[in-house]
N, C-alpha and C positions, 0 to 999 in steps of 0.2 A: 504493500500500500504506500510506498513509498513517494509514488507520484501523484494519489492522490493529496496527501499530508504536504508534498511541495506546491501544489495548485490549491491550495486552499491558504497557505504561507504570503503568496504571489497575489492571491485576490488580496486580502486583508492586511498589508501591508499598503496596499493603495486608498488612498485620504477619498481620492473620491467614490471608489467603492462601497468604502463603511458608509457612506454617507447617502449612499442609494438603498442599500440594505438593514441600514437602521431607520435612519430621519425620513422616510418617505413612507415607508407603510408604518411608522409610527404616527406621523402628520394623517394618512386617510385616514384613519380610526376615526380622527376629529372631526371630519365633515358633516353638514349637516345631511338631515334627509331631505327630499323634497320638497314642497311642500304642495303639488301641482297634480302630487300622484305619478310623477314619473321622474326617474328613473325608481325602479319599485324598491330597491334597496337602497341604503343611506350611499351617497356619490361616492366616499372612498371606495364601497365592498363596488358597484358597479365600475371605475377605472380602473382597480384594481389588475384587471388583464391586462393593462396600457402598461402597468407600472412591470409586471411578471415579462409581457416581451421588452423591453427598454432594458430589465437589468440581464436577461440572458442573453441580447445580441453583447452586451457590455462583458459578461463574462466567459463566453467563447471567443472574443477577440484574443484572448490571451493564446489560442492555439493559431493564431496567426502571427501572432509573433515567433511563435515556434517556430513555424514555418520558415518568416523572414532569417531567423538567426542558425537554420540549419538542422533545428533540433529533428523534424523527423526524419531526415536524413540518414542523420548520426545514428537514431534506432536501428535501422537496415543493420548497422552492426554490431548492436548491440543486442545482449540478451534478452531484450524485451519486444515484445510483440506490438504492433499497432494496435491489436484489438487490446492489449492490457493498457496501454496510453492511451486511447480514447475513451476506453469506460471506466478508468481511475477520473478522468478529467472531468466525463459525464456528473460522475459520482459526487465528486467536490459541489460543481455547480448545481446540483439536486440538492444536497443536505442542506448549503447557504439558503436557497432557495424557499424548503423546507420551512424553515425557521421564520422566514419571511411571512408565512402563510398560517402559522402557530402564532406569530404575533400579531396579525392581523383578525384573528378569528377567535381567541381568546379575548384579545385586548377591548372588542366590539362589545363579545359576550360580558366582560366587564363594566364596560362602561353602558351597558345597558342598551345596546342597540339591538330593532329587533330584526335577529337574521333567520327567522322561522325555523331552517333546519340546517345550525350550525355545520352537522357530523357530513349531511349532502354537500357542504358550500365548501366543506372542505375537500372532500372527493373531490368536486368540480374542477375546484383552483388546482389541485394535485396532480389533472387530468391533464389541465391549460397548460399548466407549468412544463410538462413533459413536451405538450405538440411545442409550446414555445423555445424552448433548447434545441428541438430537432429542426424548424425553422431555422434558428439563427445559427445554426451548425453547416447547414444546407447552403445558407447565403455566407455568411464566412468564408466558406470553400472557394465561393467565384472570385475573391477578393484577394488579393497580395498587400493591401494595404489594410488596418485597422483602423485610420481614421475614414477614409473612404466610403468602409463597409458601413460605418456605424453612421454614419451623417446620410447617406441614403437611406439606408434602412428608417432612420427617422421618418421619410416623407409615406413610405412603406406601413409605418405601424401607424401614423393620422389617416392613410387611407383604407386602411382594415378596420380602424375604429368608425371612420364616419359611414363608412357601407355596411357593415357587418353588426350594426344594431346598438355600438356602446356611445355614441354619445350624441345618440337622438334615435328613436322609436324606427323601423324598419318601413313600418307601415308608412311613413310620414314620406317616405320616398317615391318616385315613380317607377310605376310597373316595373318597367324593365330593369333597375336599380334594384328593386326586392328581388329580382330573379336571378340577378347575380350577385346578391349577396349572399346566397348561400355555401356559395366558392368558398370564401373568407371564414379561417377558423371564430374568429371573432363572435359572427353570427352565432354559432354553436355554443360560443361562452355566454351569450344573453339569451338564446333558450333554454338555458340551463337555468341562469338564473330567473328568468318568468318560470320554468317549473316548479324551481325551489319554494316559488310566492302562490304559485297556484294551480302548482302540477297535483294529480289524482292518478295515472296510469304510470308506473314504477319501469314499464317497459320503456315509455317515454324519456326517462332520464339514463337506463340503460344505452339506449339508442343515442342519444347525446353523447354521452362519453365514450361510445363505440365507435364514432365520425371522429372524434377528438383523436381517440389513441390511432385508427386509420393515418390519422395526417401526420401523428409522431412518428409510425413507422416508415413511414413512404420518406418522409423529411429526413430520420436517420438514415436509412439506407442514402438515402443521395449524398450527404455528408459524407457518411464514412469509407462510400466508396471514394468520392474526391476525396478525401483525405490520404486513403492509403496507395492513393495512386499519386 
């Protein structure tokens, strides 16, 4: 585990890391709810997705710099495999991640906000979190640069967000705009969360997280084969 415990050394040594991983899903906890009836959870637990891809394209850059400085490379002869360097690295950015999603979900339940079915909202996020790492894994890979990848990728997660349901109602779109919003993992994260508020068929949310992990696996596979190619 040795490269996992280096990639987690590496994130958290970075000032502006801790500072995505703390002070930001510490800050949504405090938002308010609506008051309009929409978005149906208090705004932080609804951007919440925003916040989940923003800090994993942030923490897969770190394998681009790999990249730049030789390091997978230098694997080829070393005793270690790609696949144990990718899913030590995996691993790192999941647990950080993890924590992210513990303190957002307790911290709610603390201060008393009402997330009807905590134990589901955390599946959800769990689910998100995974498509969102195999995303920014995926795009990472077309990238030789880390500032590059990560400042497009920007314009990339404002456009998942505003077609895909999080930060204004689907409905509210024209036709053809609801029709492809179902492309967009996003979408899948705010029918999750309307289930969570007024979901009844358990298949339904089943089905949700079954799109969700579909797009983690199709995303790592694309990744990791760029990667070890």
């Amino acid at each position: 585990m040795t490269i996992f415990r280096f990639a987690l050394k590496r994130i958290l040594r970075d000032k502006t890391n801790v500072l995505f991983l703390t002070l930001f899903p510490i800050a949504a906890i405090f938002l308010p709810t609506a008051e309009d009836g929409w978005p149906l959870l208090p705004l932080g637990y609804q951007y919440f997705g925003i916040l989940l891809l923003f800090v994993s394209i942030r923490l897969t850059s770190i394998m681009i710099e790999d990249r730049q400085k030789g390091v997978v490379k230098r694997l080829a002869a070393a005793p270690v495999s790609h696949f144990n360097y990718l899913w030590q690295n995996l691993l790192a950015f999941s647990v950080i991640m993890i924590i992210q999603i513990i303190i957002i979900i307790s911290g709610g339940y603390a201060y008393g906000h009402e997330l009807y079915e905590p134990w589901n909202l955390t599946i959800l996020y769990l689910v998100f979190m995974f498509t969102a790492i195999s995303i920014s894994l995926a795009w990472n890979s077309l990238y030789r640069s880390k500032e590059s990848s990560f400042l497009i990728f920007m314009a990339v997660i404002v456009l998942m967000a505003l077609l895909g349901g999080i930060l204004f109602p689907v409905e509210m779109m024209p036709v053809v705009f609801e029709r492809i919003a179902v492309i967009f993992p996003t979408y899948w994260l705010s029918e999750g969360i309307e289930w969570i508020v007024f979901g009844e068929d358990r298949g339904d949310f089943l089905f949700i997280n079954g799109v969700l992990l579909l797009y983690a696996l199709f995303f790592l596979i694309i990744g990791s084969i760029r990667r070890i190619s």
